[in-house]
ZAROLUM-283399 format. One line per field, with one value per atom (N, C-alpha, C): residue number from 0; residue in one letter; x, y, z negated. Coordinates in nm, 4 decimals, padded with zeros to 6 digits. Atoms other than C-alpha are relative to their C-alpha. Example, Ala and Ser with C-alpha at 12.3 -4.5 7.8 and 13.67 -1.06 7.14 Angstrom:
BEGIN
resi 0	0	0	1	1	1
resn a	a	a	s	s	s
x 00.0890	01.2300	00.0900	-00.0820	01.3670	-00.0770
y -00.1190	-00.4500	00.1200	-00.1190	-00.1060	00.1090
z 00.0000	-00.7800	00.0000	00.0060	-00.7140	-00.0730
END
This chain:
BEGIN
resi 0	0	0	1	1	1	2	2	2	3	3	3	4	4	4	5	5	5	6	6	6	7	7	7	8	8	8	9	9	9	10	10	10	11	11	11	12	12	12	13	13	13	14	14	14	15	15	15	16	16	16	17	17	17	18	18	18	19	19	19	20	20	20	21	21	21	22	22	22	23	23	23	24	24	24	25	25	25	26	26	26	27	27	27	28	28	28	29	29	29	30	30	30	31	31	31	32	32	32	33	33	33	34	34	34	35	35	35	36	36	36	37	37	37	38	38	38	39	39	39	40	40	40	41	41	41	42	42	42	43	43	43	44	44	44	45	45	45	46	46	46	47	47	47	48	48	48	49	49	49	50	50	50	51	51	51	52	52	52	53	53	53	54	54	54	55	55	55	56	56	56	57	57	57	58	58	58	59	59	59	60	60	60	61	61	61	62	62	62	63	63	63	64	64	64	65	65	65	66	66	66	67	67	67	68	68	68	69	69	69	70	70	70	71	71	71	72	72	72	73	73	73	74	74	74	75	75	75	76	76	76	77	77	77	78	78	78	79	79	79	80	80	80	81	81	81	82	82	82	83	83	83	84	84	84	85	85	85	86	86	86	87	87	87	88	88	88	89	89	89	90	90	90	91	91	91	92	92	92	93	93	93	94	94	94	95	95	95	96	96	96	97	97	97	98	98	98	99	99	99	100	100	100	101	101	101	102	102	102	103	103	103	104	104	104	105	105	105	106	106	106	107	107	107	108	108	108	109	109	109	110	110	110	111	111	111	112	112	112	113	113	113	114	114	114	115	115	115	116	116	116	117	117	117	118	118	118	119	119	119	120	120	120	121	121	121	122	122	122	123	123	123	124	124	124	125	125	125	126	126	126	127	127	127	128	128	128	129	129	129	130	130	130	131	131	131	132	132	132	133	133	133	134	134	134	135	135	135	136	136	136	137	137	137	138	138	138	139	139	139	140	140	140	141	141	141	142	142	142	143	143	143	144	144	144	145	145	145	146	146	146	147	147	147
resn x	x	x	x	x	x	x	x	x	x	x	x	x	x	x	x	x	x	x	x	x	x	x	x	x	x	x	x	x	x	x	x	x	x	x	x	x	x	x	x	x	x	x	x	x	x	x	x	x	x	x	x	x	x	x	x	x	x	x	x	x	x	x	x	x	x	x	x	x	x	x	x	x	x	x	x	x	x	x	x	x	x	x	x	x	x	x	x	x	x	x	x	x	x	x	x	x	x	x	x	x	x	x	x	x	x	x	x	x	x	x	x	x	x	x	x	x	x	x	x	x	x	x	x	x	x	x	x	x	x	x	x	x	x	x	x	x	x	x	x	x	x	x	x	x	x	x	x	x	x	x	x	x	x	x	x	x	x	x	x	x	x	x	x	x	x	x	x	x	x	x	x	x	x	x	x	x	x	x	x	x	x	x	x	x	x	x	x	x	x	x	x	x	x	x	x	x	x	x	x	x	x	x	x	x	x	x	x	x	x	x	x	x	x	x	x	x	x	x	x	x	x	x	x	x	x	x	x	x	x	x	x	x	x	x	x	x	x	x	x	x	x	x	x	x	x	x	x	x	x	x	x	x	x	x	x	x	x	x	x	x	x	x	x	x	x	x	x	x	x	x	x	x	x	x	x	x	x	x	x	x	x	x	x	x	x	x	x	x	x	x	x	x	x	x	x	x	x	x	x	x	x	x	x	x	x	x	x	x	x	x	x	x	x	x	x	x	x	x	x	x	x	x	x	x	x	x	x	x	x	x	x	x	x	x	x	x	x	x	x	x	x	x	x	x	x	x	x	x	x	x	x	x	x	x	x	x	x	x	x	x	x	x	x	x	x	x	x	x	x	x	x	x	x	x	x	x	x	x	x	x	x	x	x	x	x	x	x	x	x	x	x	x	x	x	x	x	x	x	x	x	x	x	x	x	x	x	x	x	x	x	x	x	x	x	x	x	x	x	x	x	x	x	x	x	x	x	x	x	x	x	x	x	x	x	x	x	x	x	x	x	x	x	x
x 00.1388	13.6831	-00.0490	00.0472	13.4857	-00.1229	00.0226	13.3785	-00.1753	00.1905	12.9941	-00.0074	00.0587	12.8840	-00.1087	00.1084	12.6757	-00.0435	00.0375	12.4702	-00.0383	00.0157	12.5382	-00.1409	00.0894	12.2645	-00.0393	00.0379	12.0898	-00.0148	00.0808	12.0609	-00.0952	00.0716	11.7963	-00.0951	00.0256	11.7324	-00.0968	00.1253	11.4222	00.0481	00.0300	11.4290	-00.1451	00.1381	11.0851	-00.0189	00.0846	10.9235	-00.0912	00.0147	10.9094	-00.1490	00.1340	10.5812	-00.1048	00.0971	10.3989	00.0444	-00.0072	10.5211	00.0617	-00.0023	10.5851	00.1454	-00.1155	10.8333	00.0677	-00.0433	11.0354	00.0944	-00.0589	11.3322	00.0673	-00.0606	11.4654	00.1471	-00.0925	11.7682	00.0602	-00.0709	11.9497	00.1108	-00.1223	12.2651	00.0355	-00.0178	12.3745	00.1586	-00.1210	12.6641	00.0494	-00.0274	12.8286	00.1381	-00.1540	13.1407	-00.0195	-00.0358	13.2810	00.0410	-00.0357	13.3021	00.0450	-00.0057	13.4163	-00.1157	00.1479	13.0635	-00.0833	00.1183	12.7537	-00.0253	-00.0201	12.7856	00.1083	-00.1307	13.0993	-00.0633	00.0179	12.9079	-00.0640	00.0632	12.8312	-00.0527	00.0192	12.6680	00.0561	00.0226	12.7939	-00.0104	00.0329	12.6696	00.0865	-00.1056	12.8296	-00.0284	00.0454	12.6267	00.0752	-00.0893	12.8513	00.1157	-00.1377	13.1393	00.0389	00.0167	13.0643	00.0063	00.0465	12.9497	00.1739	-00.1665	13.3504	00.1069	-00.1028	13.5113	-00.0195	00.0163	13.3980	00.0400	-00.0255	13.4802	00.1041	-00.0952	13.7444	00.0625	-00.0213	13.9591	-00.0414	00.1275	13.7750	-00.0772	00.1209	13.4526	-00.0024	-00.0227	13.5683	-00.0037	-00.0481	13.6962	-00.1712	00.1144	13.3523	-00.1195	00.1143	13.1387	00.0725	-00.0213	13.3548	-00.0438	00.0262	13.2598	-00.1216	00.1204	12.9356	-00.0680	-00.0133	12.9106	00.0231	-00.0490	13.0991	-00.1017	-00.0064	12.9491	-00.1434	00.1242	12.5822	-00.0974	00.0328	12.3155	-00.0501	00.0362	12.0968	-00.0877	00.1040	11.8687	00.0605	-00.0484	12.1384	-00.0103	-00.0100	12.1108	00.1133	-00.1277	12.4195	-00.0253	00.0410	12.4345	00.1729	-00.1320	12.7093	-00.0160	00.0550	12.6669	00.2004	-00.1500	13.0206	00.0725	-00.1012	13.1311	00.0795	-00.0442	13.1498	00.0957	-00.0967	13.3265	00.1415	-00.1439	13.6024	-00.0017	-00.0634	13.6205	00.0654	-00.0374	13.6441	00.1533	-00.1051	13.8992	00.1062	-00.1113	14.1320	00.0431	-00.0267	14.0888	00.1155	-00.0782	14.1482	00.0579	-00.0817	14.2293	-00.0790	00.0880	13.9378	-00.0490	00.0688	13.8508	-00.1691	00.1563	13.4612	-00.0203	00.0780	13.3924	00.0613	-00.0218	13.5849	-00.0920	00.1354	13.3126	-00.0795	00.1154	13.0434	00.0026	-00.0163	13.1367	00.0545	-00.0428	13.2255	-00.1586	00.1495	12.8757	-00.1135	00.0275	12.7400	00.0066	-00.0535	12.8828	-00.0916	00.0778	12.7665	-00.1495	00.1080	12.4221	-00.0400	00.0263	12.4663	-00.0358	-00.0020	12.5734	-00.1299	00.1046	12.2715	00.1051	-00.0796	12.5213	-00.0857	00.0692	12.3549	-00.1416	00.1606	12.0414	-00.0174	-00.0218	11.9759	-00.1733	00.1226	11.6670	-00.0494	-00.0142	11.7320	00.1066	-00.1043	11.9226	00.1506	-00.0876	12.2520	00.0127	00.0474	12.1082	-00.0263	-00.0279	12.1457	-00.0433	-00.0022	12.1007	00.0451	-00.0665	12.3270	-00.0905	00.0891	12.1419	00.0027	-00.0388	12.0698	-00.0393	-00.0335	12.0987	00.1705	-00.1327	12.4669	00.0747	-00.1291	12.5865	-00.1797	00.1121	12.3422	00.0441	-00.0737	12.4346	-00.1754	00.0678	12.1472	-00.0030	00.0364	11.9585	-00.0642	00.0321	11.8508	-00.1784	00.1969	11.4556	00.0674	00.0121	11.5199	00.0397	-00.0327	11.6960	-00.1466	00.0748	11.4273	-00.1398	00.1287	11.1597	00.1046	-00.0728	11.3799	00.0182	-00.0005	11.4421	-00.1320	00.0971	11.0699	-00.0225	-00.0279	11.0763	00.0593	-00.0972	11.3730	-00.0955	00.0399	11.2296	-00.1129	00.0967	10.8878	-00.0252	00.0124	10.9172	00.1455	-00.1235	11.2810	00.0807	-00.1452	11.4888	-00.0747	00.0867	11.2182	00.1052	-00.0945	11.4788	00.1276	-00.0999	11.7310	00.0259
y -00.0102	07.6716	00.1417	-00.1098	07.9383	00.0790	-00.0426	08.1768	00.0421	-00.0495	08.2647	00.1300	-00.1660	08.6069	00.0564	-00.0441	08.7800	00.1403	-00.1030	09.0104	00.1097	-00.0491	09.2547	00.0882	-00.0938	09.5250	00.0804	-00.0508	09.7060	00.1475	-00.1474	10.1052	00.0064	-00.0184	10.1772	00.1859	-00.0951	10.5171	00.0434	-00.0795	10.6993	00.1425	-00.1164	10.9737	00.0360	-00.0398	11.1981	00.1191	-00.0979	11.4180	00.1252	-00.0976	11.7439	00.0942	-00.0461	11.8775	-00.1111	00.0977	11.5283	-00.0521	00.0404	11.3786	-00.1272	00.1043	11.0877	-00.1056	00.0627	10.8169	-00.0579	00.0341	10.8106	-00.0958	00.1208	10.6082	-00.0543	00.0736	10.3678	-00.0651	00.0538	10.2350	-00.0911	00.0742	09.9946	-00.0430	00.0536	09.9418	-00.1196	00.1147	09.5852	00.0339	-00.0057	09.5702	-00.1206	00.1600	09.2144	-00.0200	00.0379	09.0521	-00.1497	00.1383	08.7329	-00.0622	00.1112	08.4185	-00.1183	00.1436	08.1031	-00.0755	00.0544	07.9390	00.0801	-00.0862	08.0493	-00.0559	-00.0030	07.8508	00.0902	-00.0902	08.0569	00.1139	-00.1360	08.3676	00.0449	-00.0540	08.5500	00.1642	-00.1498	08.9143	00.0218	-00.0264	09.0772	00.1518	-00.1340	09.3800	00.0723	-00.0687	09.6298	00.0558	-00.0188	09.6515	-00.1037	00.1494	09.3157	00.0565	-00.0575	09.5371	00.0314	-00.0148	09.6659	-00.1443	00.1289	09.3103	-00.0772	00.0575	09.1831	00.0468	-00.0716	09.3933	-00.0471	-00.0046	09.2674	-00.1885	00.1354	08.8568	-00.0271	00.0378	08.6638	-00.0726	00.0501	08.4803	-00.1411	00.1555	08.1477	00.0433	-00.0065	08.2737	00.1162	-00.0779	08.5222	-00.1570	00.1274	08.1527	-00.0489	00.1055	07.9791	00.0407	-00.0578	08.2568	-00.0114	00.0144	08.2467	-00.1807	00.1409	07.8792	00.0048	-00.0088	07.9233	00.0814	-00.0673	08.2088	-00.1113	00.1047	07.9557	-00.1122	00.1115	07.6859	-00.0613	00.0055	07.7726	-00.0436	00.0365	07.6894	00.1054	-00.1135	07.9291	00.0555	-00.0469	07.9931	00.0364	-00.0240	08.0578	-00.1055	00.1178	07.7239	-00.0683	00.0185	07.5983	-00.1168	00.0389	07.2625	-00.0446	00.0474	07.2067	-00.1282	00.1664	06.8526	-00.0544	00.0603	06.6064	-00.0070	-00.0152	06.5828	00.1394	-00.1478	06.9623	00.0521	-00.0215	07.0063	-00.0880	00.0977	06.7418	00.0815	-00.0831	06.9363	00.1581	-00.1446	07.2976	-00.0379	00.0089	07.1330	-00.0460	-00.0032	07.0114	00.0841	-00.1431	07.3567	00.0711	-00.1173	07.5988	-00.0295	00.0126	07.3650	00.0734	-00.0693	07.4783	-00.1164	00.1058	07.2340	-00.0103	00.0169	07.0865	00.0970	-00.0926	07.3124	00.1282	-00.1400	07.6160	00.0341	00.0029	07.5652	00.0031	-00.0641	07.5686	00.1011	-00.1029	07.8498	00.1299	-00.0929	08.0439	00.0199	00.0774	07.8837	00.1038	-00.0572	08.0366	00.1978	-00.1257	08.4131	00.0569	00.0388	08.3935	00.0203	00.0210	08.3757	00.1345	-00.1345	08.6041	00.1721	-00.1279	08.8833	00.0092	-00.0154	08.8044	-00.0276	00.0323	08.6798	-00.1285	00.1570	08.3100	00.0086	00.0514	08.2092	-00.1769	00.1098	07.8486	-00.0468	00.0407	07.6807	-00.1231	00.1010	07.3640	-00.0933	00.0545	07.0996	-00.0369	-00.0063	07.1480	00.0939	-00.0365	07.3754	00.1613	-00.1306	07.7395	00.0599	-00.1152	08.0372	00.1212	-00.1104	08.2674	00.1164	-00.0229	08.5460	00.1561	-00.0563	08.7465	00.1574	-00.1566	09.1255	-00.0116	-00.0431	09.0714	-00.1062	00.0550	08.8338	-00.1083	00.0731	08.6228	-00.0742	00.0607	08.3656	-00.0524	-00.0001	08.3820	00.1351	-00.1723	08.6405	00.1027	-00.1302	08.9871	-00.0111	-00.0131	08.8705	-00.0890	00.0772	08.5700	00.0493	-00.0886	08.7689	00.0916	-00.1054	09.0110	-00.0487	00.1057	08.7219	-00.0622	00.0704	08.5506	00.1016	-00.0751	08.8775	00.0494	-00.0521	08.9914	-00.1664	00.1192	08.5703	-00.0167	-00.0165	08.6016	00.1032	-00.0975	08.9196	00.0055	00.0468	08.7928	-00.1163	00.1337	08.4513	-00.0579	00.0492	08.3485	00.0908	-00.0536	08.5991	00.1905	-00.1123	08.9076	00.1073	-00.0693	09.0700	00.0513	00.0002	09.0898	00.1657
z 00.0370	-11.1627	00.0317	-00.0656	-11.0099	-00.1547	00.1223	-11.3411	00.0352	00.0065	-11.4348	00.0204	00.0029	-11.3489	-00.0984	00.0716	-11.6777	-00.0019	00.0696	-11.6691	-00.0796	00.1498	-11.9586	-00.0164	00.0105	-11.8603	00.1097	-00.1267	-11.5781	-00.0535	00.0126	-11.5578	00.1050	-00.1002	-11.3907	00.0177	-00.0677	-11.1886	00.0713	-00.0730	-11.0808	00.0864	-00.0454	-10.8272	00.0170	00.0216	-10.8853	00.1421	-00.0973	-10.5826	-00.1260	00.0863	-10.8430	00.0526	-00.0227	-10.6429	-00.0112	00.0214	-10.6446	-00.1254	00.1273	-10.9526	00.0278	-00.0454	-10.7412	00.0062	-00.0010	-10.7465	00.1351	-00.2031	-10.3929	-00.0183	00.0389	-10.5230	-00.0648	00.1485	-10.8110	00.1109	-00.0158	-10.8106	-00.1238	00.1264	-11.0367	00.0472	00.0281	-11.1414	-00.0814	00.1160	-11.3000	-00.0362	00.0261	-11.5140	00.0002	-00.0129	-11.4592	-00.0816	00.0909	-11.6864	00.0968	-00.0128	-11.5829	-00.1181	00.1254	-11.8140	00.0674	-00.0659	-11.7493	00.0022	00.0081	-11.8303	-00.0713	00.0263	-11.9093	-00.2326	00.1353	-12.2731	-00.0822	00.0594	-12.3610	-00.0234	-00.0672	-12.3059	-00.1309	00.1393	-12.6555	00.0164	00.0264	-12.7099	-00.1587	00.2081	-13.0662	00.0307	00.0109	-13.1492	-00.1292	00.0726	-13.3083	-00.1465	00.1211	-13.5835	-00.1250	00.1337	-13.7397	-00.0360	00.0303	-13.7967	-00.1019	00.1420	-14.1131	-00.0712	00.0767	-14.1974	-00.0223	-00.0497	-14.0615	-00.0965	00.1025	-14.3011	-00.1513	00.1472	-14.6223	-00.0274	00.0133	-14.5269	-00.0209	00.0148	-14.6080	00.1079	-00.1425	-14.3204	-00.0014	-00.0446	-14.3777	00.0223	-00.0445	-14.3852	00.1767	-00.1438	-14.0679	00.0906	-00.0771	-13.9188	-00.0030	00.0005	-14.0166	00.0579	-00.0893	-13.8556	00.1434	-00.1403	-13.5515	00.0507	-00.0180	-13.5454	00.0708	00.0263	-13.6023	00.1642	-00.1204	-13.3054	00.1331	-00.1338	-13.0239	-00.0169	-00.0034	-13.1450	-00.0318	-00.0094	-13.1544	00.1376	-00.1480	-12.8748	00.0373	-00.0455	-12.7109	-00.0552	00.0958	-12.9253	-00.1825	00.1400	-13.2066	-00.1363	00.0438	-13.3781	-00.0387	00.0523	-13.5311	-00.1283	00.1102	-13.7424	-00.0374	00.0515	-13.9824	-00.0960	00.0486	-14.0385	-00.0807	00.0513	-14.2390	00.1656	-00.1283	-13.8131	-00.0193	-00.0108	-13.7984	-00.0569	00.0979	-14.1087	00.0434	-00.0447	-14.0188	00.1369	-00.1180	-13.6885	-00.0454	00.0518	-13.8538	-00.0488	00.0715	-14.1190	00.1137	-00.0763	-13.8557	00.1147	-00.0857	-13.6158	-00.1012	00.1011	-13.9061	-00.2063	00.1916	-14.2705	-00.0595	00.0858	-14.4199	-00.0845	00.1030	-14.7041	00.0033	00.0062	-14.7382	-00.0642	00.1235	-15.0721	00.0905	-00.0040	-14.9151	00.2024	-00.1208	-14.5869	-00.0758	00.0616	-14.8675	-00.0187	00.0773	-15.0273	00.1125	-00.0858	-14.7090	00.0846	-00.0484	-14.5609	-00.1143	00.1180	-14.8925	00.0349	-00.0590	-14.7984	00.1019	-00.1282	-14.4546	-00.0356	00.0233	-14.6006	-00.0264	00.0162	-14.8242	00.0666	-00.1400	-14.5642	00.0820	-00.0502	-14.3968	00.1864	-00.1574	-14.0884	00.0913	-00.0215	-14.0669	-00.1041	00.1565	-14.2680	00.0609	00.0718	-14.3733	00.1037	-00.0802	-14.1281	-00.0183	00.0630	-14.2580	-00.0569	00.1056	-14.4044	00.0982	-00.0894	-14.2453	00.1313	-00.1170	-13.9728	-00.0093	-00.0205	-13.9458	00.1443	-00.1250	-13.7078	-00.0205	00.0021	-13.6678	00.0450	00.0208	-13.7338	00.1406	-00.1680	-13.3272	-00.0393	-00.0277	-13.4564	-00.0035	00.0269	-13.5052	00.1518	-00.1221	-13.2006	00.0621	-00.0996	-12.9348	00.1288	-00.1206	-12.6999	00.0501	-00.0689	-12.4474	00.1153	-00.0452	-12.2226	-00.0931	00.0853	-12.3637	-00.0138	00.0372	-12.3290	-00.0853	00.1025	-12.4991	-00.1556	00.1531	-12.7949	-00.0409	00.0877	-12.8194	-00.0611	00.0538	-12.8657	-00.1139	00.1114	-13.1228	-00.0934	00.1570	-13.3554	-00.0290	00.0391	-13.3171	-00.1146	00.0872	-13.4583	-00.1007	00.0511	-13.6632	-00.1164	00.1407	-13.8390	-00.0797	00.0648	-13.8905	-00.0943	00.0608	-14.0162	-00.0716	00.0499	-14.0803	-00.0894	00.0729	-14.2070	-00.0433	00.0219	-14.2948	-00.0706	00.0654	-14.5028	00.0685	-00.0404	-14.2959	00.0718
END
């Protein structure tokens, strides 16, 4: 299988003409990772690190779920399938997926969108492009998750 090429980030370079002011020539640099697909492909920021240290290894397990197993828009539903999939990955009991589900909240990692239906919450990890993230937390921070 021939792997996805992602774009993590472009620098981009101006040379200035110091008597005109003028711009003679840009340059950009992309930074590229390989993935195997373009769904596999997560951003986490490093701001979740602090957040990583205070979970327990279910709720670590139930956000890594949550992370892989979101769409692109950070959407994630943990419906009775999900759970019977989690519990036979990592043996996580229904109540100890509430109560890890519960956590998660708390932290401000996921927030609750509806019934069963979450979004992992895109300052701490983002599976898309970097516009689409930055329209989803100006979204995210206005309407869904203001506190966060």
């Amino acid at each position: 299988m021939k792997p996805y090429i992602k774009t993590v980030y472009s620098e981009v370079t101006q040379t200035v003409d110091l008597e005109s002011g003028e711009v003679v020539d840009v340059q950009i640099k992309d930074t590229k990772v390989p993935v195997n697909t373009k769904e596999e492909f997560v951003q986490l920021y490093t701001s979740v690190e602090s957040k990583l240290k205070s979970l327990s290894l279910s709720e670590e397990r139930l956000w890594t779920y949550c992370i892989l197993h979101c769409d692109n828009k950070n959407i994630i539903r943990i419906l009775a399938y999900d759970k019977q999939l989690i519990f036979d990955k990592w043996g996580l009991a229904q109540s100890t997926i509430a109560n890890a589900t519960n956590k998660l909240i708390e932290a401000n990692l996921i927030f609750r969108i509806g019934r069963g239906t979450y979004r992992v919450n895109p300052i701490y990890a983002w599976k898309g492009s970097s516009t689409d993230r930055r329209t989803m937390l100006t979204y995210v921070l206005t309407i869904e998750c203001p506190n966060c």
